[in-house]
Biopython code that builds the backbone (N, CA, C, O; Angstrom):
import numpy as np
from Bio.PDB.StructureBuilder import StructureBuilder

atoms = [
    (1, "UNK", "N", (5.919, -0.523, -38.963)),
    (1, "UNK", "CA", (4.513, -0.840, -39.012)),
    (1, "UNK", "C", (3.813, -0.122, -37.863)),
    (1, "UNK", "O", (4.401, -0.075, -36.783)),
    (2, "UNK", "N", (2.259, 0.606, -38.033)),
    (2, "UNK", "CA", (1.910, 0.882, -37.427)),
    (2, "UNK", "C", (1.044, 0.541, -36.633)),
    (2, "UNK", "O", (0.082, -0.073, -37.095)),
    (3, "UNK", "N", (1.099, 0.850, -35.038)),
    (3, "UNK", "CA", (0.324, -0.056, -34.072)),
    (3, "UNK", "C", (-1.066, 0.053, -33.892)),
    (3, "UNK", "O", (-1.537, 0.968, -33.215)),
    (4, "UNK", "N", (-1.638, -0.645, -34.339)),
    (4, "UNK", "CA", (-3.070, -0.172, -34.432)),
    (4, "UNK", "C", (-3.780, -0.835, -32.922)),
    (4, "UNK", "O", (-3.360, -1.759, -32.226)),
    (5, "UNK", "N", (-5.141, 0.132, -32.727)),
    (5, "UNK", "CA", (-5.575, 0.312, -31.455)),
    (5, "UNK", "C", (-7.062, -0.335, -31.586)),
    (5, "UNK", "O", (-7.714, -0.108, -32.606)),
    (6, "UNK", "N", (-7.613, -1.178, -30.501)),
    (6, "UNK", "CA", (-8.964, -1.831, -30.847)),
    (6, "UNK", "C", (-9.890, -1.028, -29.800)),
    (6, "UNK", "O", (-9.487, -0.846, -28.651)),
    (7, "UNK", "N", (-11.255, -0.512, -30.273)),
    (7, "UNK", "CA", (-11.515, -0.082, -29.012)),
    (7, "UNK", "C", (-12.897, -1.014, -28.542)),
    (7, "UNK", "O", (-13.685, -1.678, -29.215)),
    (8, "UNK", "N", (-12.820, -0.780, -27.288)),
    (8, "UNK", "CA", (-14.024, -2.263, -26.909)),
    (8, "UNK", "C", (-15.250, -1.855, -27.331)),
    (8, "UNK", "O", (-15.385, -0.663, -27.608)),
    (9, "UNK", "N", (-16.672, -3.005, -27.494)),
    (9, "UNK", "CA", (-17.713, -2.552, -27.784)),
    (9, "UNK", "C", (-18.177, -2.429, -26.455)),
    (9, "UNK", "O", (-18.977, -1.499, -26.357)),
    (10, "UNK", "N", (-17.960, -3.043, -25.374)),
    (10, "UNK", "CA", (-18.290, -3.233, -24.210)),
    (10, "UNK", "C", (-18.253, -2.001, -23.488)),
    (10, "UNK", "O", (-19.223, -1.436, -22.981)),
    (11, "UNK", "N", (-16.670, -1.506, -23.475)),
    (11, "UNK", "CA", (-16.516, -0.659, -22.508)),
    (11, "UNK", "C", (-16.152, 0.806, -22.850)),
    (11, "UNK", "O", (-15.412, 1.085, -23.793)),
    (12, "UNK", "N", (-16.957, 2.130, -21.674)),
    (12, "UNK", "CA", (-16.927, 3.396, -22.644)),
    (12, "UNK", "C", (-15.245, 3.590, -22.539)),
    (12, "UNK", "O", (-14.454, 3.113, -21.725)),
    (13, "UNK", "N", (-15.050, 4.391, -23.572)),
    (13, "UNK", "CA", (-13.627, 5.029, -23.656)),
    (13, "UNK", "C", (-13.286, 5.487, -22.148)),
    (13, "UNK", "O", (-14.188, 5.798, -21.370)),
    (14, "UNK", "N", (-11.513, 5.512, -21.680)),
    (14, "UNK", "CA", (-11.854, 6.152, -20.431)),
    (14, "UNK", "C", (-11.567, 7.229, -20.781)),
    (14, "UNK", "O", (-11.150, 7.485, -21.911)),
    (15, "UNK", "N", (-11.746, 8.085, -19.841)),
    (15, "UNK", "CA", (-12.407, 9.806, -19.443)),
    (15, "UNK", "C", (-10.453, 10.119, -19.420)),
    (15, "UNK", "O", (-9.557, 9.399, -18.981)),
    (16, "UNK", "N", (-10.389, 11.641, -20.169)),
    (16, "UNK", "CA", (-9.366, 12.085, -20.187)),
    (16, "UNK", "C", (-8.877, 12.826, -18.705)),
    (16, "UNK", "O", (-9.630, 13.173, -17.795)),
    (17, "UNK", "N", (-8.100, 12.893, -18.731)),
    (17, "UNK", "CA", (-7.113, 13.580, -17.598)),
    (17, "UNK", "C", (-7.915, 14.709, -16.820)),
    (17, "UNK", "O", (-8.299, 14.717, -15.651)),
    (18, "UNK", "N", (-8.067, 15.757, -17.928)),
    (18, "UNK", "CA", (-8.820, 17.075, -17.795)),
    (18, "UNK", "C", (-9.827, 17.224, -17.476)),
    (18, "UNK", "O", (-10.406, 18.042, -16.761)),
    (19, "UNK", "N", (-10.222, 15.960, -18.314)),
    (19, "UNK", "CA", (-12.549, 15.943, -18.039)),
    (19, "UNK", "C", (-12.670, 15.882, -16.390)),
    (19, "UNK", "O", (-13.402, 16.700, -15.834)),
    (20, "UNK", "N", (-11.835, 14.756, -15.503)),
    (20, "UNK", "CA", (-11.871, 14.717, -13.979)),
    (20, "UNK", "C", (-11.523, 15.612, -13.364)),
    (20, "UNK", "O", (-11.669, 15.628, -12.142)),
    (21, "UNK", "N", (-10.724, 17.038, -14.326)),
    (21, "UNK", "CA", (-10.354, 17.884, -13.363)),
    (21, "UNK", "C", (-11.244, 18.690, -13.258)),
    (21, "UNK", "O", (-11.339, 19.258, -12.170)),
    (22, "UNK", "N", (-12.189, 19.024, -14.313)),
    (22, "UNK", "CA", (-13.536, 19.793, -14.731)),
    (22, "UNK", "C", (-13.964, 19.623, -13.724)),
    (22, "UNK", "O", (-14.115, 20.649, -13.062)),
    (23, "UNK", "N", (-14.352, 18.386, -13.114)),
    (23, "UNK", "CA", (-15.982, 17.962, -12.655)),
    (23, "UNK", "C", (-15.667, 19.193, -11.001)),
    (23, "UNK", "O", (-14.783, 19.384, -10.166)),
    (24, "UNK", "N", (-16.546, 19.526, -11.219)),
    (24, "UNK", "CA", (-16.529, 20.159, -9.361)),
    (24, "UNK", "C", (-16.939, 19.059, -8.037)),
    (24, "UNK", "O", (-17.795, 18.174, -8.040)),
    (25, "UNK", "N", (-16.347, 19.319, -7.342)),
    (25, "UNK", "CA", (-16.385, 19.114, -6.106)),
    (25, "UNK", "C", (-17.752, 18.638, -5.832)),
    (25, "UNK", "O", (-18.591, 19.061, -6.627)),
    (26, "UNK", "N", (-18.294, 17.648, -4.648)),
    (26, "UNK", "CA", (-19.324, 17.322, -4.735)),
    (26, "UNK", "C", (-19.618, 18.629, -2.402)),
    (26, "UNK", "O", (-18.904, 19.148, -1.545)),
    (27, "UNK", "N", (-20.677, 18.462, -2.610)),
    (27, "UNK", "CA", (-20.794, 19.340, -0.934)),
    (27, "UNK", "C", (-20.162, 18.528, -0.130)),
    (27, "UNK", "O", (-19.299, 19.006, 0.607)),
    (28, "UNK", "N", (-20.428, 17.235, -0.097)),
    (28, "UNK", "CA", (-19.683, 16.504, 0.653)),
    (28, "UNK", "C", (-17.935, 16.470, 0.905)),
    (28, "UNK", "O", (-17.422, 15.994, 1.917)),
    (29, "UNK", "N", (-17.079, 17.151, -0.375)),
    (29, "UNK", "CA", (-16.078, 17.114, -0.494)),
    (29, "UNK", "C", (-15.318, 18.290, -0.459)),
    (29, "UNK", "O", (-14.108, 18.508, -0.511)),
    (30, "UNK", "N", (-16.548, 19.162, -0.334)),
    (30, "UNK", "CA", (-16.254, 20.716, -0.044)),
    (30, "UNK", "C", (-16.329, 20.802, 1.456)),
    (30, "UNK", "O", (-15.666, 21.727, 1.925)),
    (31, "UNK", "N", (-16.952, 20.090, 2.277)),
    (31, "UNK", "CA", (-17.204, 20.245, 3.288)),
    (31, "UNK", "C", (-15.959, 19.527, 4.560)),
    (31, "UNK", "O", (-15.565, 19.973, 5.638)),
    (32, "UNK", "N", (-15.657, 18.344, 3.855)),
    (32, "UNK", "CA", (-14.499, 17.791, 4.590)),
    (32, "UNK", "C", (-13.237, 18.523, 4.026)),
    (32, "UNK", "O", (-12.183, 18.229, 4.590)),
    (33, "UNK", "N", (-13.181, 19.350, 3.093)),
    (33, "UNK", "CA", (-12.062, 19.923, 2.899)),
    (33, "UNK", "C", (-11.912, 21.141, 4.188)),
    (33, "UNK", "O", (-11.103, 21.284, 5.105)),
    (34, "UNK", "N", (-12.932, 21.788, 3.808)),
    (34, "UNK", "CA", (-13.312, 22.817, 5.076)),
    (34, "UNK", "C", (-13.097, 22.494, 6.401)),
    (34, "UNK", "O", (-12.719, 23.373, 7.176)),
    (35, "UNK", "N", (-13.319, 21.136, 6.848)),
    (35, "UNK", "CA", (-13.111, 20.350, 7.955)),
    (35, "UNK", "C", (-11.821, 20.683, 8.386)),
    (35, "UNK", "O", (-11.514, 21.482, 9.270)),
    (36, "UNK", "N", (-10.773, 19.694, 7.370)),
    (36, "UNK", "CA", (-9.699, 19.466, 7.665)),
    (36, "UNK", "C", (-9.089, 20.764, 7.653)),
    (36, "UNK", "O", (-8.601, 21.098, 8.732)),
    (37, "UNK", "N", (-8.978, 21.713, 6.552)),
    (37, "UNK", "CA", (-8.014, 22.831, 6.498)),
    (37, "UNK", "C", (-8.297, 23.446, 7.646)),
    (37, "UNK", "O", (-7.213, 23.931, 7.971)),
    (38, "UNK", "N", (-9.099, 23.737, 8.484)),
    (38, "UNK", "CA", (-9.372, 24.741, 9.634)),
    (38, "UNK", "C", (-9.106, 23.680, 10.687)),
    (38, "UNK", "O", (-9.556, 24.158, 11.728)),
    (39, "UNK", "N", (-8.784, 22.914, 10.846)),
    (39, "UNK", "CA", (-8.393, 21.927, 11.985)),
    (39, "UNK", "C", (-9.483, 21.112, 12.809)),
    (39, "UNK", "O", (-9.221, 20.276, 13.674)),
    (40, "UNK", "N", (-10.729, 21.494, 12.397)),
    (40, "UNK", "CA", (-12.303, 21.291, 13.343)),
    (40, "UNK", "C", (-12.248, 20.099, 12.859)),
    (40, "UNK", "O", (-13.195, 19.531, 13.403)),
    (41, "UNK", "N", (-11.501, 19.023, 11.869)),
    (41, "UNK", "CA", (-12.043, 17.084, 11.665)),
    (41, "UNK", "C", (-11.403, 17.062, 12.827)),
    (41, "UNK", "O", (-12.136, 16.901, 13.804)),
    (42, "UNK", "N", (-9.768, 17.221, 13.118)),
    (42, "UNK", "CA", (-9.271, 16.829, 14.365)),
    (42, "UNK", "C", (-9.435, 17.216, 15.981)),
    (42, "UNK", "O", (-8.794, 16.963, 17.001)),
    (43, "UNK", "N", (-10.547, 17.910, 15.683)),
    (43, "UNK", "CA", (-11.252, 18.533, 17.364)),
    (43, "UNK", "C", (-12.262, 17.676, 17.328)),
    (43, "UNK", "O", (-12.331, 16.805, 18.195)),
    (44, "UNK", "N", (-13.035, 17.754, 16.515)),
    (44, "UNK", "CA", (-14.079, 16.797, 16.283)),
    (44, "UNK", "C", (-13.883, 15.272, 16.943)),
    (44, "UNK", "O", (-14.503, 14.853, 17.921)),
    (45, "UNK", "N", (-12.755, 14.456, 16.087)),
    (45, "UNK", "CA", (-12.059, 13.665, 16.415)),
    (45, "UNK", "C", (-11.254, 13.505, 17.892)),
    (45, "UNK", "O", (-10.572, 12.505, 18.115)),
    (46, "UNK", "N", (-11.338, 14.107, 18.437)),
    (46, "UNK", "CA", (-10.787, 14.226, 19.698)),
    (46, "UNK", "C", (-11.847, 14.158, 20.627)),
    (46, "UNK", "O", (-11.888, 13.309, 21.518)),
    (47, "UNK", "N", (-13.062, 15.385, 20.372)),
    (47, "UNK", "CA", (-14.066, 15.368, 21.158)),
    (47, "UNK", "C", (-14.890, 14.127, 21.020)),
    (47, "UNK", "O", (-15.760, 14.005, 21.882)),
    (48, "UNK", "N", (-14.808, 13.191, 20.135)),
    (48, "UNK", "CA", (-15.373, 11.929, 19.723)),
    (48, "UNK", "C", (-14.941, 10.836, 20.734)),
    (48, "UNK", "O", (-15.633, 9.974, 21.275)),
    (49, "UNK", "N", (-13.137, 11.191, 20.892)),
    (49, "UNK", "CA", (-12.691, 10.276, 21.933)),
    (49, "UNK", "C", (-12.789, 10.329, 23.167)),
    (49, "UNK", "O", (-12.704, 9.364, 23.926)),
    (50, "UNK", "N", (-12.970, 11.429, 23.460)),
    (50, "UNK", "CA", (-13.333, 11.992, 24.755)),
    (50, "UNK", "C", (-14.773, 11.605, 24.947)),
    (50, "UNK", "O", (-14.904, 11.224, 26.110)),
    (51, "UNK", "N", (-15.573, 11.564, 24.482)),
    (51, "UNK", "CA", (-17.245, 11.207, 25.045)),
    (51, "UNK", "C", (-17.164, 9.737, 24.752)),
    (51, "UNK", "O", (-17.616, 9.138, 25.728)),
    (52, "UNK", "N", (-16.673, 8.689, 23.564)),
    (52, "UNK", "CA", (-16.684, 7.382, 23.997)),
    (52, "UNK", "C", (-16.445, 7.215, 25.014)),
    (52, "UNK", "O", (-17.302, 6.638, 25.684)),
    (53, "UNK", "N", (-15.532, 7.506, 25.486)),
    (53, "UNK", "CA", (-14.542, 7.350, 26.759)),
    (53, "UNK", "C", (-15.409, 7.737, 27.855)),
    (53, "UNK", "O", (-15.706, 6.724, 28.487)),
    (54, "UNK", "N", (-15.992, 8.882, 28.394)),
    (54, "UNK", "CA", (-16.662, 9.214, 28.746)),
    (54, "UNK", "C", (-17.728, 8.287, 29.165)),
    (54, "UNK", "O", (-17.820, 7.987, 30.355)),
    (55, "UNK", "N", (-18.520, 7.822, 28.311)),
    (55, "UNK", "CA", (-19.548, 7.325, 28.770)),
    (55, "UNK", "C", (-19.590, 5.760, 28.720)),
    (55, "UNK", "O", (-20.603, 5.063, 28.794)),
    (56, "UNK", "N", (-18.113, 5.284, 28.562)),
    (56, "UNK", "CA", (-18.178, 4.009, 28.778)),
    (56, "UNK", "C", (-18.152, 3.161, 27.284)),
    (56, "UNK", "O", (-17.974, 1.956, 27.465)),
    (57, "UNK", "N", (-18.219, 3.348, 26.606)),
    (57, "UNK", "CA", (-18.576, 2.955, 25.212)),
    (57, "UNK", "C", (-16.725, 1.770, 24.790)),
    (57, "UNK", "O", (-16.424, 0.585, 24.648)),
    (58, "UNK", "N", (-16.101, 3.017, 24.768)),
    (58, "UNK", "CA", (-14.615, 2.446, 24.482)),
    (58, "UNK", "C", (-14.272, 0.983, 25.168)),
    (58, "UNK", "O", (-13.568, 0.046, 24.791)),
    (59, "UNK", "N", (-15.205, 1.239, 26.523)),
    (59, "UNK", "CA", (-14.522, -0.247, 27.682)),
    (59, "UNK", "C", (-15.416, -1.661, 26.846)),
    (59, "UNK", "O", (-15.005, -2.799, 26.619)),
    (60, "UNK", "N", (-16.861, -0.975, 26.511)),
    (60, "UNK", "CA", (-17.613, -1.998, 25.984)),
    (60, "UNK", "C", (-17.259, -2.938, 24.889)),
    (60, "UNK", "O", (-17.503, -4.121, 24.649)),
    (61, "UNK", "N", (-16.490, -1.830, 24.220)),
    (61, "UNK", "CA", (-15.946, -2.483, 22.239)),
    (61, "UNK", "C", (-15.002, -3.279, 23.059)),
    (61, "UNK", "O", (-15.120, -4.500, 22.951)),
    (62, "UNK", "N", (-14.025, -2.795, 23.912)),
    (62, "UNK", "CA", (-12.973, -3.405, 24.383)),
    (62, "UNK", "C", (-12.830, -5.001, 24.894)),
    (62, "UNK", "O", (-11.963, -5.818, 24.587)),
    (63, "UNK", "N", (-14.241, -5.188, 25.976)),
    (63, "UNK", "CA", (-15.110, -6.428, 26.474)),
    (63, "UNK", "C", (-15.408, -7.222, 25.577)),
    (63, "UNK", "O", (-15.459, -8.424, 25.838)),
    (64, "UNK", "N", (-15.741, -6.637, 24.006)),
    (64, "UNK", "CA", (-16.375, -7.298, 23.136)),
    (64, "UNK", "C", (-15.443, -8.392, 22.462)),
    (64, "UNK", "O", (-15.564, -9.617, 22.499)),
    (65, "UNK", "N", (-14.327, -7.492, 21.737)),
    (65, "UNK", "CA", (-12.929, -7.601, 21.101)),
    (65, "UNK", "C", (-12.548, -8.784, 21.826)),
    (65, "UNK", "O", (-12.686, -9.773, 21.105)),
    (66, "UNK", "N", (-11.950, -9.176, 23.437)),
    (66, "UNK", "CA", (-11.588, -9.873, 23.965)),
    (66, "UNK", "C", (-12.705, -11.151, 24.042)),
    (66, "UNK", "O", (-12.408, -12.339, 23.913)),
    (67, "UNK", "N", (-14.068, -10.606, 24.284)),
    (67, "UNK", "CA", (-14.931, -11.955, 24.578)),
    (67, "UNK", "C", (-14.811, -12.970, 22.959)),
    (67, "UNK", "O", (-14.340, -14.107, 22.929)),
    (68, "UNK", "N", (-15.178, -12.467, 22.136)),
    (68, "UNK", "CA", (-14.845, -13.034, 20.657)),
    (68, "UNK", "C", (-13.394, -13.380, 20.267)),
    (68, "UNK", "O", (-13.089, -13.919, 19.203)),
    (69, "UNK", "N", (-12.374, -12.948, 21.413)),
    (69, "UNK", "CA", (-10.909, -13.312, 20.686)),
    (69, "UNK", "C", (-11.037, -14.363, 21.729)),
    (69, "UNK", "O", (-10.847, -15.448, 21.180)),
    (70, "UNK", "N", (-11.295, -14.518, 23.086)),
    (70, "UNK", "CA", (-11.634, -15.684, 23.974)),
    (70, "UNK", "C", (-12.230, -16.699, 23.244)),
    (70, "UNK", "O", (-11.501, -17.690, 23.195)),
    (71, "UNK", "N", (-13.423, -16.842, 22.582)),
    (71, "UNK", "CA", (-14.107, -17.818, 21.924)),
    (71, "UNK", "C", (-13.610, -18.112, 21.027)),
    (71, "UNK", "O", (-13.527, -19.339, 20.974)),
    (72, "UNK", "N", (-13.229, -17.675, 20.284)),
    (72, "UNK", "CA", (-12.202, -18.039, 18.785)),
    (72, "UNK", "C", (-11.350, -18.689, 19.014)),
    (72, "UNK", "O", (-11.245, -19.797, 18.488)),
    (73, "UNK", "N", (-10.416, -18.184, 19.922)),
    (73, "UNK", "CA", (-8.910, -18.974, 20.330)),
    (73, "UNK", "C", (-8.004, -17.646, 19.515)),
    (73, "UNK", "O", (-8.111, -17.198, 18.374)),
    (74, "UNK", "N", (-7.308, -17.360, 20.394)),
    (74, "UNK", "CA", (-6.210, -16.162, 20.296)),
    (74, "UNK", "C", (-5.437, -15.910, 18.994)),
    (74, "UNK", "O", (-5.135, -14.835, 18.475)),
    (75, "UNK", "N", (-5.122, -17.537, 18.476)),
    (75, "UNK", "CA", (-4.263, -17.365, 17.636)),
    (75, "UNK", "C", (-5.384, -17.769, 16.276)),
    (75, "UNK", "O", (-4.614, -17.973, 15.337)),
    (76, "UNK", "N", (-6.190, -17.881, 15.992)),
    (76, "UNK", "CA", (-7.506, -17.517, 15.343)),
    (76, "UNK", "C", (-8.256, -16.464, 14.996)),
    (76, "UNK", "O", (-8.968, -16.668, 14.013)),
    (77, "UNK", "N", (-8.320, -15.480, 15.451)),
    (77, "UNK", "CA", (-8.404, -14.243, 15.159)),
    (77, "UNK", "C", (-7.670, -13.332, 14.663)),
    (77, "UNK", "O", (-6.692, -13.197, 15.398)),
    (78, "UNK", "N", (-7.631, -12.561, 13.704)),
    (78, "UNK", "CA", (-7.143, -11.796, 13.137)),
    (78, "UNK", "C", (-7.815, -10.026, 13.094)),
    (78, "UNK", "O", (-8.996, -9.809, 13.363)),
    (79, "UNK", "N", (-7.118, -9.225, 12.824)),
    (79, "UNK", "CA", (-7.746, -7.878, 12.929)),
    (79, "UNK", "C", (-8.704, -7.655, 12.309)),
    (79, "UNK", "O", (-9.610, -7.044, 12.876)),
    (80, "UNK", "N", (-8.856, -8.041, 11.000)),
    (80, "UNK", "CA", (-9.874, -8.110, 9.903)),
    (80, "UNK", "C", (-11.333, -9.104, 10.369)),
    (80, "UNK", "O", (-12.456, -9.059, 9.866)),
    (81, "UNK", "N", (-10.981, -9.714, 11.161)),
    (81, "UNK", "CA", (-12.439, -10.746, 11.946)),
    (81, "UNK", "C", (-12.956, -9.679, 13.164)),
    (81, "UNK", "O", (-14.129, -9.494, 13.489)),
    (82, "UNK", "N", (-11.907, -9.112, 13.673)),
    (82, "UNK", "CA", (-12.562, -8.088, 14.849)),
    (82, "UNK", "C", (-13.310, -7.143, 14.288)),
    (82, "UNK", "O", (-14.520, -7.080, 14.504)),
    (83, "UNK", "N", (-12.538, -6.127, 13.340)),
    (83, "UNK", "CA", (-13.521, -5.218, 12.572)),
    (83, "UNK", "C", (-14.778, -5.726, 12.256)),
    (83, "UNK", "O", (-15.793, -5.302, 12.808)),
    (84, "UNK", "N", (-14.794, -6.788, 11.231)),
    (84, "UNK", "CA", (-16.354, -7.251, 10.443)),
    (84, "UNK", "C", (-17.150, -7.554, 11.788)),
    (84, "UNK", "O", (-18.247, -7.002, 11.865)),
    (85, "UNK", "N", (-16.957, -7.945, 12.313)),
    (85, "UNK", "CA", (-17.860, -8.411, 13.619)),
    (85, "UNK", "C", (-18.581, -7.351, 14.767)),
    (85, "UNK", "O", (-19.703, -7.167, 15.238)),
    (86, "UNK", "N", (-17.132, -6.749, 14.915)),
    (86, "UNK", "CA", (-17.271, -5.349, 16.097)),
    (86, "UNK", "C", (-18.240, -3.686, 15.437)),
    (86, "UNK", "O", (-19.127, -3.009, 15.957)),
    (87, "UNK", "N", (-17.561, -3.585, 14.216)),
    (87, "UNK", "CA", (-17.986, -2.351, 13.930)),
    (87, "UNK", "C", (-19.467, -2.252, 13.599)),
    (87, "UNK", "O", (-20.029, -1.186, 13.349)),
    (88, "UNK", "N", (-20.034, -3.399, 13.613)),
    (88, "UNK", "CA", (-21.895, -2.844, 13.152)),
    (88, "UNK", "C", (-22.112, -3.066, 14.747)),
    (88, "UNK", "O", (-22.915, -2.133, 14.733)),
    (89, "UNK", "N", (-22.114, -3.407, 15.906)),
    (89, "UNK", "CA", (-22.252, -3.555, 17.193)),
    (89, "UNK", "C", (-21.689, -2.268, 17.915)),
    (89, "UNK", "O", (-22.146, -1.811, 18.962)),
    (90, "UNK", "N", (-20.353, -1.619, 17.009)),
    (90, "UNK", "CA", (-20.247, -0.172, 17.647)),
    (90, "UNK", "C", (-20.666, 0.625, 17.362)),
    (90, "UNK", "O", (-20.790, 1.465, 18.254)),
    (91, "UNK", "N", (-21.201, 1.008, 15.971)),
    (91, "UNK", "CA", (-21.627, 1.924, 15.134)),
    (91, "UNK", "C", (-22.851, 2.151, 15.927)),
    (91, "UNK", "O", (-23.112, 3.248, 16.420)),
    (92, "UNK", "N", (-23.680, 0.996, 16.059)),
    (92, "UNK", "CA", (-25.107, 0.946, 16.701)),
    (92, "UNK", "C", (-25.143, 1.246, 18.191)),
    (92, "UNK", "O", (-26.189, 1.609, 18.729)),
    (93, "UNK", "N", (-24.097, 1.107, 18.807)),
    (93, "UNK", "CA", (-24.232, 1.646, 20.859)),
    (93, "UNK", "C", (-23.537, 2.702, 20.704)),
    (93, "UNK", "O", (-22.725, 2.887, 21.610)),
    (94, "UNK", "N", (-23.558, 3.584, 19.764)),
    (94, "UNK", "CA", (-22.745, 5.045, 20.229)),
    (94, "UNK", "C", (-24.011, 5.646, 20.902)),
    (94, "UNK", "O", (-25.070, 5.395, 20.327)),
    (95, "UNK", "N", (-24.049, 6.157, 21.667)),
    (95, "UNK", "CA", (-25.031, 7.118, 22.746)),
    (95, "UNK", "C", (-25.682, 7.873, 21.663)),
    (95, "UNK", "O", (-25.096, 7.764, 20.586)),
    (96, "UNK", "N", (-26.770, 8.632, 21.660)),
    (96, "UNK", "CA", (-28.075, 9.416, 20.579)),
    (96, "UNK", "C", (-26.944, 10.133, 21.441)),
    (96, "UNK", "O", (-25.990, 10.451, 20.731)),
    (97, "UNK", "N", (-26.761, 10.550, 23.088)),
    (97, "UNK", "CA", (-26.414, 12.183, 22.923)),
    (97, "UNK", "C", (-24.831, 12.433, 22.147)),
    (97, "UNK", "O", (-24.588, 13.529, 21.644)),
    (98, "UNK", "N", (-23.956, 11.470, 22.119)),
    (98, "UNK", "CA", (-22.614, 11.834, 21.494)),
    (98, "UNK", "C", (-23.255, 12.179, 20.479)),
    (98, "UNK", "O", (-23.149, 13.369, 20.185)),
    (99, "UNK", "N", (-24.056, 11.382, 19.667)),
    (99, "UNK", "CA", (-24.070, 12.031, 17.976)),
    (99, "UNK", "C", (-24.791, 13.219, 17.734)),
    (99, "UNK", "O", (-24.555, 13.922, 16.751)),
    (100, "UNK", "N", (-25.738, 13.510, 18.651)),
    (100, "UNK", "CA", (-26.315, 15.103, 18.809)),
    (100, "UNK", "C", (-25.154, 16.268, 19.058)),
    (100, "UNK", "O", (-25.016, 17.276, 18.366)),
    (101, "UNK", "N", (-24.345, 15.885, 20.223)),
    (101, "UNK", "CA", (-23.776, 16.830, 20.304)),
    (101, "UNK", "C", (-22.789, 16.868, 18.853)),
    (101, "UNK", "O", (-22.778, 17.944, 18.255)),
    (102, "UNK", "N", (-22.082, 15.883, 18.360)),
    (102, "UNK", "CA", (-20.974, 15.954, 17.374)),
    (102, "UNK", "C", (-22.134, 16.845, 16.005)),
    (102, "UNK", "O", (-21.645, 17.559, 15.130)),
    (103, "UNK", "N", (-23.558, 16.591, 16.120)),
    (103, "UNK", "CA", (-24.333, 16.912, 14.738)),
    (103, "UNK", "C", (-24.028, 18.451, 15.199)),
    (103, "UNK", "O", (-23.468, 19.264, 14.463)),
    (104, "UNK", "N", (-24.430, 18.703, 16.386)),
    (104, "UNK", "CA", (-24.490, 20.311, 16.204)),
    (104, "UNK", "C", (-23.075, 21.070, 16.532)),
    (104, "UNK", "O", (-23.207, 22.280, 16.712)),
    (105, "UNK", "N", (-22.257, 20.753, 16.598)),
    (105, "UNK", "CA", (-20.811, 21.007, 16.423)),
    (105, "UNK", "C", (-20.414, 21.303, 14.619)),
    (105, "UNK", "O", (-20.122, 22.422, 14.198)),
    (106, "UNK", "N", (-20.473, 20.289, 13.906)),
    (106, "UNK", "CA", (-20.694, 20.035, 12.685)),
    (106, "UNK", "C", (-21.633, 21.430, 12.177)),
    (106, "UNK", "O", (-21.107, 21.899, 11.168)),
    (107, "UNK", "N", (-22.679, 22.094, 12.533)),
    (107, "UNK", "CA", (-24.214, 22.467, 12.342)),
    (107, "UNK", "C", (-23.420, 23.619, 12.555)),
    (107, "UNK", "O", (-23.118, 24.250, 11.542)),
    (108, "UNK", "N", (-22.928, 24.124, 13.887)),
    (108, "UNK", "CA", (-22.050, 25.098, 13.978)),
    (108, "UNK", "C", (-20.999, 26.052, 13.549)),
    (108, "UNK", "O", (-20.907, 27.274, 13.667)),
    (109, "UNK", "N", (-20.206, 25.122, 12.999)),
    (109, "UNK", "CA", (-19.149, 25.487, 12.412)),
    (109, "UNK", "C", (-19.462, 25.731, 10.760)),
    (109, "UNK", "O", (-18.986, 26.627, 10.063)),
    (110, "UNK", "N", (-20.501, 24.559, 10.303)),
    (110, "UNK", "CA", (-21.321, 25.150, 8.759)),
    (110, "UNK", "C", (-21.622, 26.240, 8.463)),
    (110, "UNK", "O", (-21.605, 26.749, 7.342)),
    (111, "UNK", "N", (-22.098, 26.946, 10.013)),
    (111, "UNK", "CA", (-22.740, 27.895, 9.649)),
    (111, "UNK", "C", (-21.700, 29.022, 9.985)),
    (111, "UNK", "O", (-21.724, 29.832, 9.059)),
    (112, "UNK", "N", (-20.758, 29.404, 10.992)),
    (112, "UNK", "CA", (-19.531, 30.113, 10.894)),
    (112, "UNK", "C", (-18.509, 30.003, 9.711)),
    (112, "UNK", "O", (-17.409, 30.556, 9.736)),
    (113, "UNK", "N", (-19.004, 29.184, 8.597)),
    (113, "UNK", "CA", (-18.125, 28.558, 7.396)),
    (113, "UNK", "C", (-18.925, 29.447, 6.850)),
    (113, "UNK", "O", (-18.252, 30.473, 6.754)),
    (114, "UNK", "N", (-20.159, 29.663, 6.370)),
    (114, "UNK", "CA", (-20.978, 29.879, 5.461)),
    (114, "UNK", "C", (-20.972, 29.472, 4.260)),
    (114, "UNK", "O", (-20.962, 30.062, 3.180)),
    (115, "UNK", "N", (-20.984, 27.853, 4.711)),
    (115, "UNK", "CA", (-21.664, 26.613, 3.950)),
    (115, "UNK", "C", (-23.182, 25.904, 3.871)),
    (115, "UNK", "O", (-23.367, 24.920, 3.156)),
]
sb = StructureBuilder()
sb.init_structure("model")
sb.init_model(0)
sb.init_chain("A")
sb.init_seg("    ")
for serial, (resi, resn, name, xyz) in enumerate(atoms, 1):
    if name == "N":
        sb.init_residue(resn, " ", resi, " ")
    sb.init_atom(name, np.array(xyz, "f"), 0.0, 1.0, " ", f" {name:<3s}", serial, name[0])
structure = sb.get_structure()
């Protein structure tokens, strides 16, 4: 007997194998490829750690992490409570000049890419 197949009214067919290989690249994905293959995500990444560090930033998250694992109680906290809490408080005190300098680093190398 043969197995017969229902297809939903709800949901579209999914997309074949090939159709995802079609689609091109989006700039964004051309661009971190470019990143990584030439080694400039991990300079980048380095020079990132070096100016937190630098200007104090790293000690601050650090102060933070502990003052909230202090209030919680030690064995109350988990890694996943530090992240949700910490990362919109770090994202927001990175220095305007770290992210200037990392933009035109980035700006730089786009343009020695000729991207």
């Amino acid at each position: 007997m043969a197995k017969m197949t229902r297809s939903s009214i709800n949901r579209p067919p999914t997309p074949d194998a090939e159709e995802d290989r079609d689609q091109e690249p989006t700039l964004q994905e051309i661009i971190n490829i470019k990143l990584i293959e030439s080694g400039e995500k991990e300079r980048l990444k380095e020079l990132l750690r070096e100016r937190l560090i630098e200007c104090g930033w790293r000690d601050e998250m650090k102060a933070l992490c502990r003052a909230f694992t202090r209030k919680k109680g030690r064995n109350n906290v988990t890694v996943d409570d530090l992240v949700h809490v910490i990362t919109p408080k770090g994202r927001a005190s990175i220095p305007d000049s770290v992210k200037a300098e990392l933009l035109q680093r980035i700006r730089s190398f786009l343009a020695s890419a000729a991207l």
